[in-house]
SEDO-140909 format. One line per field, with one value per residue: residue number from 1; residue in three letters; x, y, z of N, C-alpha, C in turn. Coordinates in pm, 1 decimal. Atoms other than C-alpha are relative to their C-alpha. Layout:
BEGIN
resi = NUM, ...
resn = Ala, ...
nX = X, ...
nY = Y, ...
nZ = Z, ...
caX = X, ...
caY = Y, ...
caZ = Z, ...
cX = X, ...
cY = Y, ...
cZ = Z, ...
//
This chain:
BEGIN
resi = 1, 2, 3, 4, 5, 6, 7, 8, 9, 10, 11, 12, 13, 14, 15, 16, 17, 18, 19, 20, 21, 22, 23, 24, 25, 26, 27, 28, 29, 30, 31, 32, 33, 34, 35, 36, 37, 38, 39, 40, 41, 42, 43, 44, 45, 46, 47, 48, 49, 50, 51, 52, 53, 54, 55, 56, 57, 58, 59, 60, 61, 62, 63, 64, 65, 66, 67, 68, 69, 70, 71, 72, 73, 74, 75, 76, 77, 78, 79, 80, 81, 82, 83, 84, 85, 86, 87, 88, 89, 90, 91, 92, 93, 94, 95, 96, 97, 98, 99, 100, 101, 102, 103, 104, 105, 106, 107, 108, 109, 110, 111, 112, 113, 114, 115, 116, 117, 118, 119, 120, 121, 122, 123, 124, 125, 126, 127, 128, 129, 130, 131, 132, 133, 134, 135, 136, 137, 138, 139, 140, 141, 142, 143, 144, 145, 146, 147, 148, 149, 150, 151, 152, 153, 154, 155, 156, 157, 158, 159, 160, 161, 162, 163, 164, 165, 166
resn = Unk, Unk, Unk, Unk, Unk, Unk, Unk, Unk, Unk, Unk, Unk, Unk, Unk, Unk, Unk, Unk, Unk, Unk, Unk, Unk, Unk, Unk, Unk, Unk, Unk, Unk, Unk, Unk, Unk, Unk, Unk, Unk, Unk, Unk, Unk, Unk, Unk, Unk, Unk, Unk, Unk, Unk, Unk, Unk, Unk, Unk, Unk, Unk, Unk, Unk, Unk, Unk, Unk, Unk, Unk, Unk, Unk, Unk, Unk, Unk, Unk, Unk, Unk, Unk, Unk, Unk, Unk, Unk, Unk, Unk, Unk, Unk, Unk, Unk, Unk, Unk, Unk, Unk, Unk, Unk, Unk, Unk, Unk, Unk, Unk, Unk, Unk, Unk, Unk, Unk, Unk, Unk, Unk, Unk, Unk, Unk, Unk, Unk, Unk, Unk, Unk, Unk, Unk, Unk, Unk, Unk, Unk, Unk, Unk, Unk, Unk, Unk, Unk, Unk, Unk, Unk, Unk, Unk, Unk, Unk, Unk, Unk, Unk, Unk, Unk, Unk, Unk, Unk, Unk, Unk, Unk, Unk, Unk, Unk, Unk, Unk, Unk, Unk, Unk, Unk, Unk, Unk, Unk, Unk, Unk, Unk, Unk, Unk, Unk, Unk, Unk, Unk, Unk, Unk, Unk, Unk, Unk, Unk, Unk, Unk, Unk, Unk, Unk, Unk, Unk, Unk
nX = 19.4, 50.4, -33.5, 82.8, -83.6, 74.0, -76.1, 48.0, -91.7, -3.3, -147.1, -68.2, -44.1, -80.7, 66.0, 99.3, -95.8, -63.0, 113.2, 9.9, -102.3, 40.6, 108.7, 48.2, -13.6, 171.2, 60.2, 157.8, 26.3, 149.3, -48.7, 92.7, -79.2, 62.0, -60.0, 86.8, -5.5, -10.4, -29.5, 119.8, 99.6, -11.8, 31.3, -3.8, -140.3, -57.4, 8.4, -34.3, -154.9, -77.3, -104.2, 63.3, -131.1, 74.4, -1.2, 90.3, -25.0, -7.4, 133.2, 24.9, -121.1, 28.5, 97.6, -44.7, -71.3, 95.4, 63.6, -86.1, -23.7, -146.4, -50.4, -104.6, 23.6, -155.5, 13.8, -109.2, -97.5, -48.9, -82.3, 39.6, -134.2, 24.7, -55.0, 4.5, 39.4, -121.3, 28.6, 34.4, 169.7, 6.9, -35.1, 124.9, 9.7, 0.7, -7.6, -71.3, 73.7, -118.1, 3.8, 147.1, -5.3, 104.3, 30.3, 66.1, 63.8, -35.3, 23.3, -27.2, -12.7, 25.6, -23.9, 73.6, -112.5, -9.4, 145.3, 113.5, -24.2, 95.4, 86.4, 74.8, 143.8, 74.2, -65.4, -89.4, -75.0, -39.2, -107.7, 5.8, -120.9, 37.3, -81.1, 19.4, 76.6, 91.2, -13.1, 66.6, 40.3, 34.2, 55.6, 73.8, 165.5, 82.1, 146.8, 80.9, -113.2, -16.3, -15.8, -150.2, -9.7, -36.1, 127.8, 105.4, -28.9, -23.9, -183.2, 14.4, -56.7, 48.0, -89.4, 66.7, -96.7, -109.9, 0.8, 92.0, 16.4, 99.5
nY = -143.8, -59.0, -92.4, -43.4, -61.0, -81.1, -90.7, 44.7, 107.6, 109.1, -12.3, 85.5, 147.1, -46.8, -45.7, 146.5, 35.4, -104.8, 0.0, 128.7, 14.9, -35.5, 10.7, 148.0, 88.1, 26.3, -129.0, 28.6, -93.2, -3.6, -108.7, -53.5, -109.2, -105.3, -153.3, -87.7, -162.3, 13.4, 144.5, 23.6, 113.5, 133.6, -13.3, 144.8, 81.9, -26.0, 57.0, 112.2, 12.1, -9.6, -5.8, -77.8, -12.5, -127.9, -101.3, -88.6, -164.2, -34.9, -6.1, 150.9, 36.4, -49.6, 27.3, 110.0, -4.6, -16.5, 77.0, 117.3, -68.0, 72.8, 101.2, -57.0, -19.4, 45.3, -43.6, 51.3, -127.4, 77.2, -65.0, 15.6, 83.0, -7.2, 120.1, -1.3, 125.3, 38.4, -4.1, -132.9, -80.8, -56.1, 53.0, 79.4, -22.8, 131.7, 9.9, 131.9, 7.6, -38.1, 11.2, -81.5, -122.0, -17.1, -133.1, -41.9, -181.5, -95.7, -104.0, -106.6, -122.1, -47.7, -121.9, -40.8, 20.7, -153.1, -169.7, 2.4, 83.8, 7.2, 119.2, -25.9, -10.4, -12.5, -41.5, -118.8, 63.3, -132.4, -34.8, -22.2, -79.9, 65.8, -46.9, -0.8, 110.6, 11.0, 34.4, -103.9, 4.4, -100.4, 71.2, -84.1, 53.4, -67.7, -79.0, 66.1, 93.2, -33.1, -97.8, -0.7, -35.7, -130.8, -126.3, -35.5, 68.8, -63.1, 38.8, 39.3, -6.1, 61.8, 18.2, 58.5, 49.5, 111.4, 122.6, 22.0, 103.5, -53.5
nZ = -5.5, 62.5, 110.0, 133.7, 109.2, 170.1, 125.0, 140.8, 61.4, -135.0, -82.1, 96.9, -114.6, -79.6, -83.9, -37.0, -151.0, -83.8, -78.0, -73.4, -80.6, -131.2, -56.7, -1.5, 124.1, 15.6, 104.8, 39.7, 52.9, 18.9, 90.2, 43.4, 129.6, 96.8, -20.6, -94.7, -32.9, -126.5, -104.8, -83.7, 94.7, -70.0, -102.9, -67.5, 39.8, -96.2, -108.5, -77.7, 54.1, -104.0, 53.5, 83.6, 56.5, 112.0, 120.8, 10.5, -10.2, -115.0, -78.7, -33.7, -104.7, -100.6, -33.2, -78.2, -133.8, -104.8, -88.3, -87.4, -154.2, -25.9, 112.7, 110.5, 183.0, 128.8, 138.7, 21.1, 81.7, 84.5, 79.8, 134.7, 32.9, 169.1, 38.9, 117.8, 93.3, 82.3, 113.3, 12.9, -14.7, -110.6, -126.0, -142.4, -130.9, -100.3, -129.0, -65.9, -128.0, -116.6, -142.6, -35.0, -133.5, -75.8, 14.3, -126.3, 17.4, 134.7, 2.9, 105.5, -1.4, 78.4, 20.0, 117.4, 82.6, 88.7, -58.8, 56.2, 76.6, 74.8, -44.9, 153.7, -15.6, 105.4, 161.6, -28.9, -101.4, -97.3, -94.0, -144.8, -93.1, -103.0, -54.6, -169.5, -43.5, 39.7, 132.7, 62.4, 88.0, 141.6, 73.8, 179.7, 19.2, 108.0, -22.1, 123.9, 96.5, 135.8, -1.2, -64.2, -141.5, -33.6, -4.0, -143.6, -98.4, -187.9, -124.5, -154.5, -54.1, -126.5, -96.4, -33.6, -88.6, 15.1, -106.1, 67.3, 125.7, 169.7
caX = 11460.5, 11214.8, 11355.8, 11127.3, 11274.9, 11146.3, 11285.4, 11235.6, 11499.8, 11575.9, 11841.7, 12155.3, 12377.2, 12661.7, 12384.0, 12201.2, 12542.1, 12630.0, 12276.8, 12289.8, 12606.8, 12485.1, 12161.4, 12196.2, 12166.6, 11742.8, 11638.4, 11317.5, 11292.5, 10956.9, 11049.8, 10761.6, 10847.0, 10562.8, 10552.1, 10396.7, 10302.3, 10354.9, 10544.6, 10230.3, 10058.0, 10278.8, 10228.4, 10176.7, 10489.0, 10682.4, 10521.4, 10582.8, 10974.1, 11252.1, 11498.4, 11336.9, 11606.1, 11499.5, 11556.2, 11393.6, 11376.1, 11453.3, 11086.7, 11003.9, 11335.6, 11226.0, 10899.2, 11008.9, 11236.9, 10936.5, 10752.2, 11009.2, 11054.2, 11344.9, 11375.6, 11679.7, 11585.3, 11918.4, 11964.0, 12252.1, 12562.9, 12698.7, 12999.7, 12925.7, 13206.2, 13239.3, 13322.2, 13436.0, 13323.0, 13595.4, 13485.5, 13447.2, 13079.9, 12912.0, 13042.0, 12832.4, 12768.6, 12799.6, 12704.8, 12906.6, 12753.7, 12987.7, 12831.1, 12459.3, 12439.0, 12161.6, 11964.3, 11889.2, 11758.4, 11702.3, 11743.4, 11729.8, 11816.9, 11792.9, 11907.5, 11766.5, 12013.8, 11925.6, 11729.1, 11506.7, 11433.0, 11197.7, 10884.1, 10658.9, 10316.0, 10099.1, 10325.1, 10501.2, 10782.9, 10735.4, 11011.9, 11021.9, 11219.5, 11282.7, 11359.3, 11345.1, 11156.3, 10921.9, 10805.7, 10731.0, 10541.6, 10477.7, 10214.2, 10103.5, 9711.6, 9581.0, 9278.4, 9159.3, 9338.1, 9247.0, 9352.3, 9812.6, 9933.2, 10142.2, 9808.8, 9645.3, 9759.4, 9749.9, 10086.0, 9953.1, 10133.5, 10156.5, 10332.0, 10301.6, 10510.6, 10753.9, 10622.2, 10273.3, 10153.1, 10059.0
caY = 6697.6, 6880.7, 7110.8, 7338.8, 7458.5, 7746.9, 7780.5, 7692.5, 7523.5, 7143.3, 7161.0, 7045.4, 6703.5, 7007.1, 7187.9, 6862.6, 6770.2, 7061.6, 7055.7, 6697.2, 6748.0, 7032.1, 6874.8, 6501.3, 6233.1, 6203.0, 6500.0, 6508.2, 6792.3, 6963.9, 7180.3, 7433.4, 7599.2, 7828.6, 8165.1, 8346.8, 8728.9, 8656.0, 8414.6, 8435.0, 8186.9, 7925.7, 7972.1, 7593.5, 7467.5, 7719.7, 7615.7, 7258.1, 7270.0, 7291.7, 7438.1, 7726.5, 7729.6, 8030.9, 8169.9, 8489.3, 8863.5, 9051.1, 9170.0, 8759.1, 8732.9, 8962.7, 8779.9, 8437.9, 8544.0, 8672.5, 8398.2, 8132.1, 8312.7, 8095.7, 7844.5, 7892.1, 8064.9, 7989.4, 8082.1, 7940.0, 8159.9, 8065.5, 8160.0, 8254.4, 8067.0, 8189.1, 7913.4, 7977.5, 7789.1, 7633.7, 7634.2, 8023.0, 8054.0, 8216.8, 8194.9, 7982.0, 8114.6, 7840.9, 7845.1, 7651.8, 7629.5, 7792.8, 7766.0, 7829.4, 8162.9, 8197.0, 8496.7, 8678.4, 9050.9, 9235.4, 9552.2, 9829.0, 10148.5, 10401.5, 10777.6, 11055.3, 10997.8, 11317.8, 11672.6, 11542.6, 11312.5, 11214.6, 11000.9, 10869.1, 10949.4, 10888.5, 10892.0, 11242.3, 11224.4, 11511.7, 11655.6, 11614.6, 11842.3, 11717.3, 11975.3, 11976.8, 11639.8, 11737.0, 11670.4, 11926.5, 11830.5, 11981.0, 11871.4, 11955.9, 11915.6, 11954.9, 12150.2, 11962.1, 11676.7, 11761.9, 12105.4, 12141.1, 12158.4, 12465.4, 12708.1, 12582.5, 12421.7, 12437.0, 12402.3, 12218.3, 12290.5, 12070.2, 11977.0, 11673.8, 11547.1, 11249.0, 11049.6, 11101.0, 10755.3, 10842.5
caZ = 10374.8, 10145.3, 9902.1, 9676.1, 9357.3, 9182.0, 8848.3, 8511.5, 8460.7, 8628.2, 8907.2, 8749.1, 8921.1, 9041.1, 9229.1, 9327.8, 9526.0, 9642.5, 9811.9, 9923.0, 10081.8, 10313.3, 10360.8, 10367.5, 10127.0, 10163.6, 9931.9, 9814.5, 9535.7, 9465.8, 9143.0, 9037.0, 8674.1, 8615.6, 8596.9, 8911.4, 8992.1, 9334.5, 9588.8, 9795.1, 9513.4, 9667.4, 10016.6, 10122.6, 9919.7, 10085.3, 10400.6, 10385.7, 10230.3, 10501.4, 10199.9, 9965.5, 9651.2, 9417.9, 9038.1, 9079.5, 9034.0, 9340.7, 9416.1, 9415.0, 9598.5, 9907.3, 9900.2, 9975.0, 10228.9, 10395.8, 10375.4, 10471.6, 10801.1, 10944.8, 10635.4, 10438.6, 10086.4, 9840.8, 9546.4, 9325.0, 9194.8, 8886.5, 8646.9, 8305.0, 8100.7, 7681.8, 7492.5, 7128.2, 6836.2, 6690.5, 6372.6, 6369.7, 6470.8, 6731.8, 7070.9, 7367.6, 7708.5, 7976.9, 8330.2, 8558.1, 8926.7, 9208.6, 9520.6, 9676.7, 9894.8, 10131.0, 10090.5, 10420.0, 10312.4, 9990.4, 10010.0, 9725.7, 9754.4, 9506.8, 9430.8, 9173.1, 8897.0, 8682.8, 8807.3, 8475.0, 8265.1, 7984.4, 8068.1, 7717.2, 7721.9, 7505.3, 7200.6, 7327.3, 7583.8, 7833.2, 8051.1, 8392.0, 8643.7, 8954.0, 9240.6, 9665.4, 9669.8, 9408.4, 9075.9, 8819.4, 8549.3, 8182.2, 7998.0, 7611.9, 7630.9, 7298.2, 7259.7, 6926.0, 6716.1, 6439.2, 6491.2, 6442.8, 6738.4, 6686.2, 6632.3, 6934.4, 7253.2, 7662.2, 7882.3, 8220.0, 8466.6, 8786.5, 9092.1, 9244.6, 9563.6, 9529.8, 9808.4, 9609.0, 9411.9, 9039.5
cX = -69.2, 62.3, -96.1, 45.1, -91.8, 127.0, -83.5, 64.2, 27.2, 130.8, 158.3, 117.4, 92.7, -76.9, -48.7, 95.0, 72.2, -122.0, -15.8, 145.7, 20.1, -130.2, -26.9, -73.9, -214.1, -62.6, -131.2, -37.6, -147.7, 43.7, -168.6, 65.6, -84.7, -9.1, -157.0, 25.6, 53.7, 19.0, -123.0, -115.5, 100.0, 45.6, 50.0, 54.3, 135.3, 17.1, 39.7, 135.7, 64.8, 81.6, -116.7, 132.3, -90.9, 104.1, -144.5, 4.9, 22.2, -150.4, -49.8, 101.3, -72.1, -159.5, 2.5, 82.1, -121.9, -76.5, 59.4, 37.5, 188.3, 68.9, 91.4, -49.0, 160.8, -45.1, 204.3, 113.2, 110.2, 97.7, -15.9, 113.7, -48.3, 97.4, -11.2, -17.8, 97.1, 1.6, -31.8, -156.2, -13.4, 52.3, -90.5, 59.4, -4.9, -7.4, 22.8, -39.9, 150.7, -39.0, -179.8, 35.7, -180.4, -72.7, -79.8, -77.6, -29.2, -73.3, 75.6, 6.7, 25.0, 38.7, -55.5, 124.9, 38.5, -69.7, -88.2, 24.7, -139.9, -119.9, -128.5, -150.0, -82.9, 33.5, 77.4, 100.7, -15.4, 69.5, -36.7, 90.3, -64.0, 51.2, -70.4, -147.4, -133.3, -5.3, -94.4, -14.4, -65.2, -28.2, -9.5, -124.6, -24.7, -108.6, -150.1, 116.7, 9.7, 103.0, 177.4, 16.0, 104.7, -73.8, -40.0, 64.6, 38.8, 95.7, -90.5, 107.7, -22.3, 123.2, -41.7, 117.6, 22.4, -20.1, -158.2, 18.0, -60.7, 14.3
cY = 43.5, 141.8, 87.6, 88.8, 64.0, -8.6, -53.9, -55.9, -180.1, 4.4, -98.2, -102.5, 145.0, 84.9, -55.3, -51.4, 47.2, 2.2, -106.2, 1.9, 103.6, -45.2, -154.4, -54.2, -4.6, 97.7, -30.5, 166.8, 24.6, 131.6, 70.6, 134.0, 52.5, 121.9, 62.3, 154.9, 3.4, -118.0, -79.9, -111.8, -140.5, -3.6, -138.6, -43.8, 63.0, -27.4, -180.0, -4.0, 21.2, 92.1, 85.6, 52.7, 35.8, 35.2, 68.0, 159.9, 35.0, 0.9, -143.1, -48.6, 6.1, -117.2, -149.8, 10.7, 15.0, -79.9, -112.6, -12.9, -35.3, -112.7, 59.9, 7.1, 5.6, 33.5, -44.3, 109.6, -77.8, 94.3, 25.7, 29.3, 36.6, -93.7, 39.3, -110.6, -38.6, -23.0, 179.4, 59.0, 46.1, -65.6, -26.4, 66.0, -110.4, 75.7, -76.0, 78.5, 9.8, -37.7, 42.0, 105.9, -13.0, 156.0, 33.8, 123.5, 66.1, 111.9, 96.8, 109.4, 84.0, 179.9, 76.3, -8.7, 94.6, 54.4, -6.0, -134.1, 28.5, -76.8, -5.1, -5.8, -1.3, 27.0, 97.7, -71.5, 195.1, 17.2, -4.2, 17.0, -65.1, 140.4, -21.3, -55.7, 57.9, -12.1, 76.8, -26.1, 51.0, -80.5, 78.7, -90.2, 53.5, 29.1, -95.0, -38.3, 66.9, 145.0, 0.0, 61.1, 136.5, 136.3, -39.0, -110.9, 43.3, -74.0, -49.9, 4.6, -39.1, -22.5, -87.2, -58.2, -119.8, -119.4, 6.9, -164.6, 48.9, -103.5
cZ = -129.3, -49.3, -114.9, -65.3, -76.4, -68.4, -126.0, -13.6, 119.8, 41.3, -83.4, 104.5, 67.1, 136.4, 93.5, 87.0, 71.3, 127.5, 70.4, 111.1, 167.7, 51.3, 37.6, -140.3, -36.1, -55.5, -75.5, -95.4, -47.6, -113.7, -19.1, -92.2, -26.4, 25.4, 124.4, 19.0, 103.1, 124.0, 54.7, -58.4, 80.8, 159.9, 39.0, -32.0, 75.2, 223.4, 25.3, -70.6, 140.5, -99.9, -95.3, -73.6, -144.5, -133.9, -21.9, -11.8, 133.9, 80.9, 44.0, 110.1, 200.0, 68.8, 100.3, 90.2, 127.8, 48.9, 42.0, 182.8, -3.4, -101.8, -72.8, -140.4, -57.5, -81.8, -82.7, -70.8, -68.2, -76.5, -132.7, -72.1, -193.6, -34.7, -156.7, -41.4, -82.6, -115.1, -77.8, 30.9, 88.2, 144.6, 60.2, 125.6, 41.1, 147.5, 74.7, 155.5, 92.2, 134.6, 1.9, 134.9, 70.2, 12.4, 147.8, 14.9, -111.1, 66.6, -110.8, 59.1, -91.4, 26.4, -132.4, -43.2, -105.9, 64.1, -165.7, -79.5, -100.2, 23.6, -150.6, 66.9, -79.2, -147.4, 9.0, 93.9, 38.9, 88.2, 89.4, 91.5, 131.8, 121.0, 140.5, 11.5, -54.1, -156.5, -93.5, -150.7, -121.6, -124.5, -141.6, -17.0, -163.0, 4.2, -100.6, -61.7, -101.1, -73.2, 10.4, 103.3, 21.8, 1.1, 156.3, 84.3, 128.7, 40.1, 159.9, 90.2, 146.1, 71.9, 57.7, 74.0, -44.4, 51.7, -27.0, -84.3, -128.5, -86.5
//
């Protein structure tokens, strides 16, 4: 069975027989550690794997689900174990391998979390009110640099729907 491993890191023996044990002893790993924008760059590794076993952001997540179709995408879920230094130094993180889950869906969902916030622009941070699915923006155009900006300066004032791209 063909296995293709994104990650960066190399699969470790608890993963390696957790995977051989639901898949049979004939494993054939195809690791690829470099960094991609987009699943869609490995198309034909996803196409010839039977087993698509991911470390990835969500957006990369969703992607390989999509293109696996019916191939199981995994992804491994691990415990992160602090281990003092017995000598008084810094403490070590450890990840100890629990189980692989099968990823069948990502889905985000999202709510406005304030009626404003700050967004930086250009070195300023201008306010932005949010009200009945729209977005009301307030700019400070300067007229002239050179010129302080408390003698001279224009207020833009815009509106620009939510379900707008900007």
């Amino acid at each position: 069975m063909k296995v293709l491993w994104f990650s960066r890191h190399k699969m470790t023996q608890p993963q390696f027989d957790a995977l051989k044990n639901k898949c049979g002893s004939d494993l054939e790993i195809n690791q690829v550690d470099r960094t991609i924008n987009s699943a869609y760059e490995l198309t034909e590794e996803i196409e010839s794997a039977d087993v698509v076993a991911i470390v990835a952001p969500l957006n990369l997540q969703a992607q390989f689900v999509k293109l696996a179709g019916d191939k199981p995408v995994i992804t491994a879920v691990s415990e992160r174990v602090l281990t003092p230094d017995p000598d008084g130094g810094e403490t070590k993180a450890e990840f100890v391998f629990l189980r692989w889950d099968r990823i069948r869906k990502i889905e985000v969902v999202t709510e406005l979390f304030a009626e404003w916030q700050l967004l930086p622009r250009r070195g300023l941070y201008i306010p932005v009110f949010y009200r009945n699915r729209y977005r009301i923006l307030f700019l400070i155009s300067f007229l002239n640099p050179n010129v302080p900006f408390f003698k001279y300066f224009l207020f833009t004032f815009s509106i620009i729907s939510l379900s707008e791209k900007w």
